[in-house]
ROTI-607766 format. One record per atom (N, C-alpha, C): x negated, y, z. Coordinates in steps of 0.1 Angstrom, whole numbers, plus 5000, padded with zeros to 4 digits. Layout:
BEGIN
XYZ ...
# end
This chain:
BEGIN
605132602453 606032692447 606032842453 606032862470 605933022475 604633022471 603532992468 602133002463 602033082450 602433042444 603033042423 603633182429 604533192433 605633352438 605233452446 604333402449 603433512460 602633592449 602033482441 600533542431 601233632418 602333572411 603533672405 603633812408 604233772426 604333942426 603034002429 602333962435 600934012437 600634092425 600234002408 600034072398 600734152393 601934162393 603534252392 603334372396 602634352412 602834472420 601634512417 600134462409 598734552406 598934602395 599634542385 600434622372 601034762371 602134752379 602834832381 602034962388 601234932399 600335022403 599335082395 598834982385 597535002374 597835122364 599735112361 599435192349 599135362348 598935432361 598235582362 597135532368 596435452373 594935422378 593735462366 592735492375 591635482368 590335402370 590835292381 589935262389 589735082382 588435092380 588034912373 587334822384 587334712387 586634642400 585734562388 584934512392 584234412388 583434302401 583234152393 582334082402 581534042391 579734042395 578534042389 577633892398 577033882389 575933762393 574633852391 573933912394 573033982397 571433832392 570333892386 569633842383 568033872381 567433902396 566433962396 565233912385 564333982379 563433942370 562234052372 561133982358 559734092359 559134042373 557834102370 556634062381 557034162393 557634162405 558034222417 558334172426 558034212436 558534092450 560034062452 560934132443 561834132443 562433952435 561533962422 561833882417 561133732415 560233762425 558833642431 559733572437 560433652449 560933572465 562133542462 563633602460 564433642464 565533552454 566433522458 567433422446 568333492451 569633512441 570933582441 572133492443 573033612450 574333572459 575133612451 575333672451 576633822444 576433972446 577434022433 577334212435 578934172429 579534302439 580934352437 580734492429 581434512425 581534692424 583034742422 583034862421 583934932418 583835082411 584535142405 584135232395 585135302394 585335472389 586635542395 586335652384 586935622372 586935722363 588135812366 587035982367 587836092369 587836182359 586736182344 587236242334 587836102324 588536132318 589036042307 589136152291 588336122280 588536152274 588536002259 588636072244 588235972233 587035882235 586936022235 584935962233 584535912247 584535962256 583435912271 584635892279 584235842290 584735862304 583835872309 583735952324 582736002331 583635982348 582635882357 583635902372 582035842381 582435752389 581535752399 581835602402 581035522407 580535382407 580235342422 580535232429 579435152438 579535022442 578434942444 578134822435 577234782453 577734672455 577134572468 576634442467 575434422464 575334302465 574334222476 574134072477 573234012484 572333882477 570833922480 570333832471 569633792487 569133642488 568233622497 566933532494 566033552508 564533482507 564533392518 564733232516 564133132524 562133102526 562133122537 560333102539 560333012547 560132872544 559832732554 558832682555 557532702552 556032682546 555532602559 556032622572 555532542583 556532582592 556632512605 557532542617 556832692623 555932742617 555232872622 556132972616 556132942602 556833062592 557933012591 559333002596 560532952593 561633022595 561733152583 562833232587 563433282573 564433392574 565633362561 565433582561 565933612548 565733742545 566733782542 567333832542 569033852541 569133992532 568834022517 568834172517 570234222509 571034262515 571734382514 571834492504 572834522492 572034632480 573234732480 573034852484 574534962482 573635042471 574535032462 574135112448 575435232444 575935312449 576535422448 575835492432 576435532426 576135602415 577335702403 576535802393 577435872387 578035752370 578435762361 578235632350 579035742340 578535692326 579535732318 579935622311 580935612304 581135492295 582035552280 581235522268 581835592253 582835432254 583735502246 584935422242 584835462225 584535302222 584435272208 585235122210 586335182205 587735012205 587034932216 586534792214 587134692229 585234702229 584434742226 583134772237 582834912238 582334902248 581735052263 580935002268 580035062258 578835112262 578635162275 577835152284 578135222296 576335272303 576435372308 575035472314 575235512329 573735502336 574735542352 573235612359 573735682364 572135712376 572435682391 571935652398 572335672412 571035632423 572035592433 570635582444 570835422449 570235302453 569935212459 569135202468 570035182480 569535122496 569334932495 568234912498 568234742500 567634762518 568334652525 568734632536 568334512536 567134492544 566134352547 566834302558 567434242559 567934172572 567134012579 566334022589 565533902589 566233832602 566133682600 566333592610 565533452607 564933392620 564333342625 563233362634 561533292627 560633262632 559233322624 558133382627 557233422616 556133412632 555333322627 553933302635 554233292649 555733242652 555933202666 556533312668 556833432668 557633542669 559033532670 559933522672 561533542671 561533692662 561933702650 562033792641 563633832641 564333752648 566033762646 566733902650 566733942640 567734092641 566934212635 565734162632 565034302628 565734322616 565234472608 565834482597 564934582594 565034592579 564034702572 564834772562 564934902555 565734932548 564435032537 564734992524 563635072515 564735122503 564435232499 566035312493 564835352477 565835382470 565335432456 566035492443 565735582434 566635622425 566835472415 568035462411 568235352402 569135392385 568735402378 568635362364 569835282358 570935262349 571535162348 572535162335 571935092326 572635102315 573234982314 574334942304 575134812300 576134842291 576334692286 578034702278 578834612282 580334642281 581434552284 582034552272 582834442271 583534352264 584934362268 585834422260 587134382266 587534282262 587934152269 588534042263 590234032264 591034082274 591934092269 592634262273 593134282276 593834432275 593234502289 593134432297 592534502311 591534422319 591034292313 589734222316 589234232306 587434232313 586434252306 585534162308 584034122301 582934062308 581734192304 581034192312 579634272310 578634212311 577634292306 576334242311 575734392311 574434392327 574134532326 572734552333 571734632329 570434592334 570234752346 569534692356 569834812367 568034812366 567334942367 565934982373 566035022382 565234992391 565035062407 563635102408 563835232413 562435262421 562335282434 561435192442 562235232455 560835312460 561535442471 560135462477 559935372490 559035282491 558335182500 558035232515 557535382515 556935432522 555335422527 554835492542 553535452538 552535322546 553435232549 553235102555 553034972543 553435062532 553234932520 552935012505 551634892505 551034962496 551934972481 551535132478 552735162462 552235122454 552834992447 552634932436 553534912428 553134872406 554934862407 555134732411 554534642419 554434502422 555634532434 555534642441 556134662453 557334792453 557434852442 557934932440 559434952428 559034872416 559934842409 560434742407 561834742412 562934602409 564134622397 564134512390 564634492376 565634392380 567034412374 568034312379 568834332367 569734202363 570434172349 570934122358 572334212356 573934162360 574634052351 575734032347 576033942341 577633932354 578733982347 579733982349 581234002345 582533972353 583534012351 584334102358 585134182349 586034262355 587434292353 588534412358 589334432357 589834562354 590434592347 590734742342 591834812352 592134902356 593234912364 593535042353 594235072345 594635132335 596135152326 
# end
């Protein structure tokens, strides 16, 4: 029963706060795809975001976005190669979204940091704690769905270009990562 009365006021009290807000949260299932090492190795965790519209008009809204997620790489192939890839995604960006009744359309540009985080074992090495970070402009169109007055579901496809640097060779094998979101959200409105 204090369970039930806690979650009441809880929503009571994000209502009440929501109705001058401009701020929408969402949670995504992220879905790497296409021929890239991204989408060879790596299986998906989650992406949060959050999004903070500061123009509001009919037609568009125009604010600023950023989106976290974790996809990881198991490599077991022998007791030689036996270690875990932990990568990390901060996607900060600018978005617009047209408002045509309950879909929004939505457009975004920004930048993507992916954060290699390694632990274990690679050819007898202790690999534990290194990290590698490869950054890129990212691309990102989608639409949402409002299903009821301030939840929504989306789906949304992100392009990345990352620059690699000059330790790996530029390929789009190694360079472009393709990811299909597929999520829900909340309006704070």
């Amino acid at each position: 029963m204090k369970l039930k009365i806690l979650i009441v006021t809880i929503f009571i009290t994000i209502n009440s706060y929501s109705q001058n807000s401009k701020l929408s949260l969402e949670l995504n299932y992220p879905i790497p795809f296409d021929n890239n090492f991204i989408a060879d190795n790596y299986k998906s965790i989650i992406d949060v975001g959050a999004k903070y519209r500061f123009i509001n008009s009919k037609v568009i809204n125009m604010g600023v976005a950023l989106n976290a997620g974790v996809l990881y790489f198991k490599n077991n192939q022998s007791y030689l190669q036996d270690y875990k890839v932990t990568n990390y995604m901060i996607q900060p960006k600018i978005f617009g979204e047209f408002n045509i009744q309950k879909l929004k359309p939505f457009f975004g540009i920004g930048y993507t940091s992916m954060i290699f985080d390694y632990s274990g074992s690679n050819n007898g090495n202790d690999i534990s704690g290194e990290n590698d970070t490869q950054s890129g402009i990212d691309f990102n169109v989608g639409i949402k769905y409002l299903v009821l007055n301030n939840v929504f579901v989306q789906i949304q496809y992100d392009y990345i270009i990352l620059d690699v640097g000059d330790e790996i060779i530029r390929s789009k094998y190694n360079t472009n990562v393709n990811l299909f979101k597929i999520g829900v959200g909340y309006n704070f409105n």
